[in-house]
C-alpha positions as a printed Julia matrix, in Angstrom:
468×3 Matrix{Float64}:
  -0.17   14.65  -35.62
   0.54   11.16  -36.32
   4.31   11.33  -37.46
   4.77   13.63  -34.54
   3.64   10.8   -32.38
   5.38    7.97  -34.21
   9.0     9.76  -35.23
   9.81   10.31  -31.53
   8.83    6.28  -31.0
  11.46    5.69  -33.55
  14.02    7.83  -31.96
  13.56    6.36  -28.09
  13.81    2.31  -29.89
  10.15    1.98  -30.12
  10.22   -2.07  -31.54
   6.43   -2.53  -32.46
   6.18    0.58  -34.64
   3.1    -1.12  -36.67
   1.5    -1.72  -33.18
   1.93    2.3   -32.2
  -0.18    2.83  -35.49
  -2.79    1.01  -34.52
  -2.94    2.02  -31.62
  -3.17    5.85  -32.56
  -5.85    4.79  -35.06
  -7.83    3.61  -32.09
  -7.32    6.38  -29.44
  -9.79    8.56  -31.7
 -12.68    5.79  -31.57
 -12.46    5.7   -27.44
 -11.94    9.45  -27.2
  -8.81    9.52  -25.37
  -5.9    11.34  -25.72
  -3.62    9.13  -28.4
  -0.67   10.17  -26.05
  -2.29    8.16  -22.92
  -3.28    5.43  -25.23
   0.63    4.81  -26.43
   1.9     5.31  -22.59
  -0.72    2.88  -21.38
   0.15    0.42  -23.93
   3.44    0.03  -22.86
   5.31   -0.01  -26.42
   7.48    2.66  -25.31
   9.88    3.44  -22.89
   7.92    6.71  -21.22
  10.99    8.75  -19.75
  12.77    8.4   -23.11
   9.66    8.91  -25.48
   8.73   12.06  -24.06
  12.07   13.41  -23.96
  11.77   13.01  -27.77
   8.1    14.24  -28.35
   9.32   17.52  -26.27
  12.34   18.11  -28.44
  10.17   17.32  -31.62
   7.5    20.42  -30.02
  10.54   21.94  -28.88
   9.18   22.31  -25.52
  11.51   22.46  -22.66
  11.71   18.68  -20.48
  12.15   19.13  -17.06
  14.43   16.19  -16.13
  13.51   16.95  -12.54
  10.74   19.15  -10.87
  12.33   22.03   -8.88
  11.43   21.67   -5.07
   9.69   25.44   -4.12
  10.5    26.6    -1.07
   6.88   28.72   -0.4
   4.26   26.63   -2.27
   1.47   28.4    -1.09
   1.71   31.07   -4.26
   1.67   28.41   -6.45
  -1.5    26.53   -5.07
  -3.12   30.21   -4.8
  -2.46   30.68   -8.5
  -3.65   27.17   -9.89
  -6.24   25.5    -7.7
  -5.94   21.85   -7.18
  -9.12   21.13   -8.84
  -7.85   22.23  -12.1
  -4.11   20.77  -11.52
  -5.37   17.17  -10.47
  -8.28   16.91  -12.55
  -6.39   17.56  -15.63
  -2.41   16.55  -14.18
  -1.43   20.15  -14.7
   1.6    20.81  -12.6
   2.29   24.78  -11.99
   5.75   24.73  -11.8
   7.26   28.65  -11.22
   5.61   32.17  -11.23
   7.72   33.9   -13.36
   7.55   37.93  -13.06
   8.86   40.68  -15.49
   8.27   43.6   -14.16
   5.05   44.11  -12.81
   3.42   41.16  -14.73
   3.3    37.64  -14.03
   3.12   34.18  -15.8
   2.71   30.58  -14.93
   5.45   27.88  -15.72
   2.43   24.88  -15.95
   3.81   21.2   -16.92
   2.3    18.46  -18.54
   3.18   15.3   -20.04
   0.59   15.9   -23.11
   1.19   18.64  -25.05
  -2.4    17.66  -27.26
  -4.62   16.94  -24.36
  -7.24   20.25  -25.97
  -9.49   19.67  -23.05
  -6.6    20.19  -20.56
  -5.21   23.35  -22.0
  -8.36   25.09  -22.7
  -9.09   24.53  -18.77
  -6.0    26.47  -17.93
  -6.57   28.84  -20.07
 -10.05   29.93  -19.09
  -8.97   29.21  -15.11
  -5.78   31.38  -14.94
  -5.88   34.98  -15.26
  -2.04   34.88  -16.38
  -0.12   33.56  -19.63
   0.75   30.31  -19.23
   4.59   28.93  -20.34
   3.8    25.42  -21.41
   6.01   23.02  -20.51
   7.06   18.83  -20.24
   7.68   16.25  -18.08
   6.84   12.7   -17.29
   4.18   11.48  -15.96
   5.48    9.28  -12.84
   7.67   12.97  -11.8
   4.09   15.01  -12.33
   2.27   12.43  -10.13
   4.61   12.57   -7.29
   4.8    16.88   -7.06
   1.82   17.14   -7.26
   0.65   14.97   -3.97
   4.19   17.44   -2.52
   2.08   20.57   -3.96
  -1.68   20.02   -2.73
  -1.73   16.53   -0.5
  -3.88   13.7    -0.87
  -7.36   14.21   -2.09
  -6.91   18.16   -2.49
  -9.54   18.58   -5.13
 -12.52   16.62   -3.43
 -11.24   18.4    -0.49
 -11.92   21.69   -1.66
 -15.27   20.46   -3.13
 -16.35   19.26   -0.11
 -15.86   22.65    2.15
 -17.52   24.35   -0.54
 -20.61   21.92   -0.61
 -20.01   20.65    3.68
 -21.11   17.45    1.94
 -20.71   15.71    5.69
 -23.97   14.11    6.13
 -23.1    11.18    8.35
 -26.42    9.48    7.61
 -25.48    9.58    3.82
 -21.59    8.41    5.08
 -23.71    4.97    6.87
 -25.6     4.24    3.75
 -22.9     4.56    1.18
 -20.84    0.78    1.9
 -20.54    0.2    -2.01
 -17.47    2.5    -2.04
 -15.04   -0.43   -1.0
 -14.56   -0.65   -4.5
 -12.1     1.87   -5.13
 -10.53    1.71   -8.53
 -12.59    4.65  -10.2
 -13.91    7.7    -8.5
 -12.62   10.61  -11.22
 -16.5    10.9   -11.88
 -18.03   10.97   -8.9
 -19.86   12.98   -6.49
 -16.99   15.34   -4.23
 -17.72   13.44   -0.97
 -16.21   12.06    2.11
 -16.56    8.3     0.73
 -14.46    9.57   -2.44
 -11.69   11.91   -0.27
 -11.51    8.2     2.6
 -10.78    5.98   -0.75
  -8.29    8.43   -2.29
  -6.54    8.22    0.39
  -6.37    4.41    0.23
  -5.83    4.18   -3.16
  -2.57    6.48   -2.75
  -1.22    4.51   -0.32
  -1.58    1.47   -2.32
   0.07    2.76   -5.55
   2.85    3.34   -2.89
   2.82   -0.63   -1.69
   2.29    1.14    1.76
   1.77   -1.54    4.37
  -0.22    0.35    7.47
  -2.09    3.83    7.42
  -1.98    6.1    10.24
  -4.99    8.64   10.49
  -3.59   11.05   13.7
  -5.35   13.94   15.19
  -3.35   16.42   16.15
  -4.18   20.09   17.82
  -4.53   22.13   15.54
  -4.07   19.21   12.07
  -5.12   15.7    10.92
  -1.78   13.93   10.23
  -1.91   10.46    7.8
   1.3     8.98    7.43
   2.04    5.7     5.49
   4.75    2.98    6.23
   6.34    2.53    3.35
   9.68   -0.53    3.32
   9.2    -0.09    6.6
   9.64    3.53    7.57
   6.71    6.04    8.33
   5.88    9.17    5.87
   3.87   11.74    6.67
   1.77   12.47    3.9
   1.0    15.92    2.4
  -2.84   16.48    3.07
  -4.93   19.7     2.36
  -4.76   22.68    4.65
  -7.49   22.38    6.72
  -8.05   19.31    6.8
  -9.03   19.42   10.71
 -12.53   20.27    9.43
 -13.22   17.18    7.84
 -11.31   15.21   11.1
 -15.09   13.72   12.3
 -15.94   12.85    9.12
 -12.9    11.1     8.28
 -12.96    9.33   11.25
 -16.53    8.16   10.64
 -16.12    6.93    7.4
 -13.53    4.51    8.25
 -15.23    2.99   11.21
 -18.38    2.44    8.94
 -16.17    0.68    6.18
 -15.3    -1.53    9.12
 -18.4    -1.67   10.56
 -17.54   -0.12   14.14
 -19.52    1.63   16.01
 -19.46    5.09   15.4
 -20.73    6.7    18.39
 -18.85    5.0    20.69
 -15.28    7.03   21.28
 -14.55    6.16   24.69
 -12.83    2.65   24.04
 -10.71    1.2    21.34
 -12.23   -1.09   18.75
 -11.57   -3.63   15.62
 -12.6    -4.27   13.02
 -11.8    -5.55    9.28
 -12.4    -4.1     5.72
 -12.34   -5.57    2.31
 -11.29   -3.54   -0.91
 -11.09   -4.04   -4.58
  -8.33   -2.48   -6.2
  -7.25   -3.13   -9.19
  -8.53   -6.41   -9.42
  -7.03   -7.85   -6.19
  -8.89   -8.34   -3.51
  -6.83   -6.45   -0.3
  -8.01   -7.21    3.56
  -7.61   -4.54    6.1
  -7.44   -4.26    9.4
  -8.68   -1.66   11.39
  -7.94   -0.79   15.08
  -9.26    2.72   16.2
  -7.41    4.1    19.88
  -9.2     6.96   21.57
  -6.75   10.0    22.4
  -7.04   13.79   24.25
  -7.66   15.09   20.76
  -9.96   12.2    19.34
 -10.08    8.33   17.59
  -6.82    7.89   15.76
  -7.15    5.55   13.22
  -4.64    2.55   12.36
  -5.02    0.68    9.18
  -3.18   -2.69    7.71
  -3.3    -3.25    4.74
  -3.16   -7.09    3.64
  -2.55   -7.95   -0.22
  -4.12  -11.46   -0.6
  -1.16  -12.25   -2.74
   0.25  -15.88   -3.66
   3.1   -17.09   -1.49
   5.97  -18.98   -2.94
   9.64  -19.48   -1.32
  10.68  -17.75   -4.21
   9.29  -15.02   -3.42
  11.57  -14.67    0.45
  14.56  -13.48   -1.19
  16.61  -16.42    0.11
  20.19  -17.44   -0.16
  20.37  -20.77   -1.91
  21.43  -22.56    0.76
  19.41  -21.05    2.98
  16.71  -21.93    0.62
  18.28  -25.61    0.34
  17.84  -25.87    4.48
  14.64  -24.73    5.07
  13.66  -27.54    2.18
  14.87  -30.06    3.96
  13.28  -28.8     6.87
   9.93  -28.51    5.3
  10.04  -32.06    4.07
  10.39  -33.47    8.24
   7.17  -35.16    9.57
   7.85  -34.02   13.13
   9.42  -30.84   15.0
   8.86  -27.44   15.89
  10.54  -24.65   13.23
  10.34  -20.77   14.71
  11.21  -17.75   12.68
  11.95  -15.2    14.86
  12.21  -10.9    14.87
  10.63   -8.12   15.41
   6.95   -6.7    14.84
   6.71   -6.17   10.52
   9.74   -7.94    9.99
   7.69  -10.58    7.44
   7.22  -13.81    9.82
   3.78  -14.29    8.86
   4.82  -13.7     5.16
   7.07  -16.72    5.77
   4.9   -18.74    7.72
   1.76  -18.4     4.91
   4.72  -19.4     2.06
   6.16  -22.47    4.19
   2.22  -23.88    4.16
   2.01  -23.52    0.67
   4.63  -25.14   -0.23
   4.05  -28.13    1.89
   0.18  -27.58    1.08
  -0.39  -30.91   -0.57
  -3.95  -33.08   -0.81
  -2.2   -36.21    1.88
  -1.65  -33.71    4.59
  -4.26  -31.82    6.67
  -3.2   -28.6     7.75
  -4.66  -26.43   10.42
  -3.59  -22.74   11.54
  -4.47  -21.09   14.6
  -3.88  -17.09   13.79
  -5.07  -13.4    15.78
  -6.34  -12.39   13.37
  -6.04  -14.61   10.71
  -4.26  -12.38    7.95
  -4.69  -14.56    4.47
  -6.86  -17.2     3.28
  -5.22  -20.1     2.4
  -6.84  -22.55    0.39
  -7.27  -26.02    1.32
  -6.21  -24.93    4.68
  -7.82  -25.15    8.1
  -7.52  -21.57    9.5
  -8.67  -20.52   13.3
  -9.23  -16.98   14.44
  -8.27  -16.48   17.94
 -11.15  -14.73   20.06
 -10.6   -14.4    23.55
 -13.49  -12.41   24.3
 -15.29  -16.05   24.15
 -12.3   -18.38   25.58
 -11.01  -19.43   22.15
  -7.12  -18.38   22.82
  -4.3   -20.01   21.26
  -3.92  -22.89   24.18
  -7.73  -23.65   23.64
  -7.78  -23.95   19.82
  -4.41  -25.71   20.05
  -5.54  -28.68   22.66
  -9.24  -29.05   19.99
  -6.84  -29.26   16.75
  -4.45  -31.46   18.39
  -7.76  -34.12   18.66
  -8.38  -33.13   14.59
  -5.91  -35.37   13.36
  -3.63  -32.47   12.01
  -0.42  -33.47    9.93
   1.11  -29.69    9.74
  -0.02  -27.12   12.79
   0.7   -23.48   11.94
   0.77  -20.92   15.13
   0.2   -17.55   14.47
   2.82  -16.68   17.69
   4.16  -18.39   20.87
   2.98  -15.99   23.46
   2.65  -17.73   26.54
   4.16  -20.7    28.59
   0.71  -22.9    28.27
   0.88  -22.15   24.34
   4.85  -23.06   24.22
   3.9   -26.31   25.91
   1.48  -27.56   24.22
   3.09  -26.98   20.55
   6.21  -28.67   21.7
   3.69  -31.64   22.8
   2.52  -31.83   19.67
   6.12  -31.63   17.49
   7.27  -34.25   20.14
   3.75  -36.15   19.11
   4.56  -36.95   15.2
   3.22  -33.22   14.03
   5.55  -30.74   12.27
   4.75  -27.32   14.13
   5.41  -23.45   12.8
   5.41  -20.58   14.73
   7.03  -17.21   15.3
   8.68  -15.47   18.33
   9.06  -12.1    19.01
  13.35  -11.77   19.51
  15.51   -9.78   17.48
  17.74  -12.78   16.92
  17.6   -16.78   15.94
  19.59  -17.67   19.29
  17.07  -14.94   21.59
  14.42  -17.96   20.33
  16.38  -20.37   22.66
  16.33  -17.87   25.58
  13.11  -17.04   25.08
  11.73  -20.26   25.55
  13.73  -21.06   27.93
  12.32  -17.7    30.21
   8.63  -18.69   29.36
   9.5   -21.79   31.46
   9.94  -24.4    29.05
  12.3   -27.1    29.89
  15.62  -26.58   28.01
  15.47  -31.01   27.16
  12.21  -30.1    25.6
  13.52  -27.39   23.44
  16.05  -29.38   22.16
  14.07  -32.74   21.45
  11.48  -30.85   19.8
  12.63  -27.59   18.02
  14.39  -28.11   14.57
  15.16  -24.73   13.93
  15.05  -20.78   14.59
  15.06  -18.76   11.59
  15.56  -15.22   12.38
  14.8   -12.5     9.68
  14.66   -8.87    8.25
  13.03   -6.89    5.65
  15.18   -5.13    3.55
  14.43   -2.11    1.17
  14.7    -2.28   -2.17
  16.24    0.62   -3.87
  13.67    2.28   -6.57
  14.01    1.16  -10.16
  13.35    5.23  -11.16
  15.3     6.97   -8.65
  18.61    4.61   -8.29
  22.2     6.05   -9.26
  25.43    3.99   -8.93
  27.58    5.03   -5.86
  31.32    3.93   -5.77
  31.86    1.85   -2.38
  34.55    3.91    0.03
């Protein structure tokens, strides 16, 4: 097996061929498959590698997984616990005749555990098959959804004991759950782990009539996501489990509530935020996710000069500076890198934020709550009295709040905020409807900065495309 492993390495440019060995050698101590070892170990370019092993098997490669038109013959035919548990991707039924076998893919051909499964699962030959892994991944979540195999454990146990669901707040770690018990807590953090591997930035949990929609927003655009058939059943449950996570109150569906959770994944810690709106066919759920990443200016995706003026601006001691657009266009993304770059131990720095999003550190940060009189005017006239150098606000709602922040750029403090306009020069209007006098917007604002997100196209799915 070993110079079927390592000649294909050498035919896709494989540079560390020494390292490969060794890493082979080792698969057999862990007791993994030495296939996953060498993918995981990045020493070889994946698409290109297993195009090789499959010629050197002489297996057929799917390039690309046919899209099925009726999948529900398919799923009937290979249940999603086998297919996810061991990434085995039924790809056609192929009939001759009166019999029938199963076009299954996979992206390793020695994974012994994996193919005995199959064979002892499916009453029909199987027609092996090869693909990669990232194209396997991504029909599969088409084929069964989101969390199919707990799913289907979970109707066959009705493992939807909410008292076991209240008691169960260790599962905001949710890296690993291959191994654990089909529940509710495992099918809520597969569902947040997915959307994570997709850099989705809100989750939308929606009851419908007769389904429970999720949907993602992914670059900005919502997806629904594929999700188990019958999914309506676990729709309580669901619901429940989030609201714990966040600690809401989970008999109380009559009135909206908010609330926060924090994950590990993958080593980072994420914050989200969770908002639950009662509807005619129950809570919908609405979840932001927040990567506590590291800001940097380099990170915006500036124009040099663009980059070069906002710089300068940075470096003023006085002034108002207001990036402006519209909801989830990146403002606070901005904001959060403009105070670390000017985040230095001779300046004192104090935010005032609904909700506040990121921790900074060596930052001052204020969460609005209104519920007890602490609003953005409030927190601003206290801070003001601090001895602040650099005042951050989250967003310029009202005239009191407008007022006040152009007092204190007009006072010797450099001020950021954000407006809600779809344009730099709607930042000038807008201030000038909340009532502020148009002298004071021009002694004290430096600059609008209006701004957009804008997709990226994906690294594995990009093809040149001659401009007409």
């Amino acid at each position: 097996m070993r110079e079927i492993l390592i000649e294909p390495a050498r035919r896709s440019g494989c540079e560390d061929l020494e390292q490969l060995e060794k890493v082979i050698e080792a698969s057999s101590l862990r007791q993994r498959s030495p296939l996953d070892e060498i993918l995981d170990a990045n020493l070889v370019d994946e698409e290109k590698y297993l195009r090789e092993l499959a010629g050197e098997l002489s297996m057929e490669w799917l390039e690309s997984i046919p899209v099925v038109e009726n999948p529900v013959p398919l799923r009937d035919m290979c249940g999603p616990r086998l297919a996810l548990r061991h990434r085995l991707l039924p790809v056609a039924i192929i009939e001759t005749g009166d019999k029938k076998r199963l076009k299954l893919a996979t992206f390793d051909p020695f994974h012994l555990v994996a193919r005995q499964a199959a064979a002892q699962a499916l009453d029909v030959p199987i027609e092996w098959c090869m693909a990669s892994r990232r194209r396997i991944h991504e029909a599969l979540r088409r084929l069964y959804g989101v969390g199919a195999d707990t799913f289907e454990q979970i109707l066959e146990g009705r493992d939807l004991d909410y008292e076991r669901l209240e008691t169960h707040d260790e599962a905001n770690v949710i890296d690993q759950d291959d191994d654990e018990e089909a529940s509710v807590v495992k099918f809520v953090n597969q569902i947040i782990r997915e959307s994570l591997e997709q850099r989705a930035t809100d989750i939308h949990v929606e009851p419908l009539s007769t389904n429970l929609r999720i949907r993602y927003r992914i670059d900005g655009k919502l997806v629904e996501v594929t999700v188990p058939e019958n999914i309506k059943a676990l729709q309580s449950s669901v619901i429940a489990r989030l609201k714990i996570m966040a600690r809401l109150d989970i008999a109380e569906r009559r009135v909206p509530q908010d609330g926060r959770i924090n994950l590990q994944f993958e080593g980072q810690t994420i914050d989200v935020r969770v908002a639950t709106v009662p509807t005619v066919e129950g809570e919908s759920v609405s979840l932001r996710l927040l990567n506590q990443e590291k800001f940097s200016l380099d990170k915006l995706g500036m124009e040099p000069f663009v980059r070069k003026r906002i710089e300068s601006l940075l470096h003023l001691s006085n002034g108002i500076i207001l990036i402006t657009g519209p909801t989830g266009s990146g403002k606070s993304t901005s904001l959060y890198s403009f105070l670390t770059e000017v985040n230095h131990p001779d300046r004192r720095i104090v935010t005032v934020e609904d909700p506040v999003e990121n921790k900074l550190p060596g930052v001052m940060q204020i969460a609005v709550k209104s519920e007890i009189g602490l609003t953005f005017a409030t927190a601003l006239r206290s801070i003001l009295r601090a001895d602040p150098n650099i005042v951050m606000i989250g967003e310029i709602r009202d005239l009191e709040t407008a007022e006040i922040a152009i007092r204190a750029s007009l006072t010797g403090h450099l001020v950021f905020s954000t407006l809600h306009t779809n344009d730099a020069l709607g930042g000038l209007s807008r201030l000038i409807d909340m009532g502020v006098e148009p002298f004071l917007v021009a002694a004290a604002v430096r600059a609008f900065l209006a701004q957009r997100l804008v997709r990226k196209l994906c690294p594995h799915c990009k093809q040149p495309r001659e401009l007409t």
